[in-house]
C-alpha positions in Angstrom: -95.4 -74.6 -87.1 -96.0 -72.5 -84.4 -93.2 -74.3 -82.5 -90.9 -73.3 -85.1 -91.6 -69.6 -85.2 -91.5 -69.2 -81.9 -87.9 -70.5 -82.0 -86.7 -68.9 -84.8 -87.9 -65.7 -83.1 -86.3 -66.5 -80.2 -83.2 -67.0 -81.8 -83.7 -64.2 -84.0 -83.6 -62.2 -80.6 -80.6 -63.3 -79.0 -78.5 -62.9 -81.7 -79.8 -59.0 -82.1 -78.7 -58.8 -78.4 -75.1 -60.5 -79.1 -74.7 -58.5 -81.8 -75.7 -55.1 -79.7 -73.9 -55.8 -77.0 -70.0 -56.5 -79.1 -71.4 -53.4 -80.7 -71.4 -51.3 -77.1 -68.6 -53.4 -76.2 -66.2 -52.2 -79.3 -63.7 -49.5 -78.7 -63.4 -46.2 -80.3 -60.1 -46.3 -82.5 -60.4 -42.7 -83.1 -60.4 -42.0 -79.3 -57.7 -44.7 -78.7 -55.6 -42.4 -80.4 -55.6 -39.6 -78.1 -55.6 -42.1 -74.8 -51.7 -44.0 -75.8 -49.8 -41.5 -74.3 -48.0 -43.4 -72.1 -47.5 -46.4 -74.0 -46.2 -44.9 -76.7 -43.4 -44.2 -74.8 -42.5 -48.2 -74.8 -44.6 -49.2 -77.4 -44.6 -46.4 -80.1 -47.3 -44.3 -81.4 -47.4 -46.6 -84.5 -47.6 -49.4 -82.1 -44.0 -50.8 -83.6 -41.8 -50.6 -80.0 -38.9 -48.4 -79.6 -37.1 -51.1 -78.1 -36.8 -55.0 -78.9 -38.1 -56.3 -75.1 -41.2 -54.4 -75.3 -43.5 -56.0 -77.9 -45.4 -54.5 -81.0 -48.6 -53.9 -80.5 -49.5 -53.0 -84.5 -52.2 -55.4 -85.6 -53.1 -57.3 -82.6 -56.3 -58.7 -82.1 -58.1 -56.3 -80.1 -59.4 -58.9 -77.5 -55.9 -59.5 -76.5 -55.0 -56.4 -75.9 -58.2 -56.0 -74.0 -57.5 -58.9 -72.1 -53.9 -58.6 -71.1 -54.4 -54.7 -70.1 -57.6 -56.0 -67.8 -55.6 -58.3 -66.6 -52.3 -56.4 -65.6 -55.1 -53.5 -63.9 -56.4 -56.4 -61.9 -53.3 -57.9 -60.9 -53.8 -61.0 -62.8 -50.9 -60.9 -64.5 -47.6 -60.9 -63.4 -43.9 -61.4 -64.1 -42.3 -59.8 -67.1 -43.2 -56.3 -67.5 -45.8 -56.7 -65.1 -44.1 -53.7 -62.7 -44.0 -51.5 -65.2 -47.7 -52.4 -67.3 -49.2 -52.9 -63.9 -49.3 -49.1 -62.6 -50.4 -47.9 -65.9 -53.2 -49.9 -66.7 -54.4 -49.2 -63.1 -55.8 -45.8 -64.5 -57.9 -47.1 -67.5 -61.4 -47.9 -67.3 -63.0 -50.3 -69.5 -64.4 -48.0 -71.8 -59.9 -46.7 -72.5 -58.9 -50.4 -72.5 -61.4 -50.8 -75.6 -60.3 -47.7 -77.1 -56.6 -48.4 -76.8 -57.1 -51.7 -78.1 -59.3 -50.7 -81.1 -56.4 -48.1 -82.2 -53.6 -51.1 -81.8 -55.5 -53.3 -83.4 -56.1 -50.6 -86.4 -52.3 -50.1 -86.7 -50.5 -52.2 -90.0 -48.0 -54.1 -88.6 
């Protein structure tokens, strides 16, 4: 019996530190707002683009916007629109990324 408390408290733990640290990890939507400047330029301030080779950005999944803006500011990413993403990811920390992505991903497509 004691076996099996043990575990369940140990499992019991870990999730309340998953669940803690997606809640640190989640960007602000409200704040995204004010931080989408420049890409509204491209990508609208609804997120629907103002021209058909840039893509919408409305209703995508927040980790994918958090991904692909990571990886153009690391140089991961390349080709495309990479010369033009590249340089203005460059100035976002982590903390903006989030943000930017939570607005995006607040957006109706």
């Amino acid at each position: 019996m004691k076996r099996l408390s043990l575990a369940a408290l140990l499992g019991a733990s870990v999730f309340a530190l998953a669940v803690t640290a997606d809640a640190q990890a989640a960007g602000d939507a409200a704040a995204g707002e004010g931080k989408i400047a420049a890409c509204a330029a491209c990508h609208g301030s609804d997120g629907i683009s103002t021209a058909p080779i840039y893509p919408n950005l409305a209703g995508q999944h927040a980790p994918y916007l958090e991904g692909a803006l990571k990886a153009y500011r690391e140089g991961q990413r390349g080709g495309g629109m990479s010369a033009i993403m590249a340089p203005q990811a460059t100035a976002l920390s982590d903390q903006d990324i989030a943000d930017i992505a939570a607005y995006f991903a607040s957006l109706t497509p």
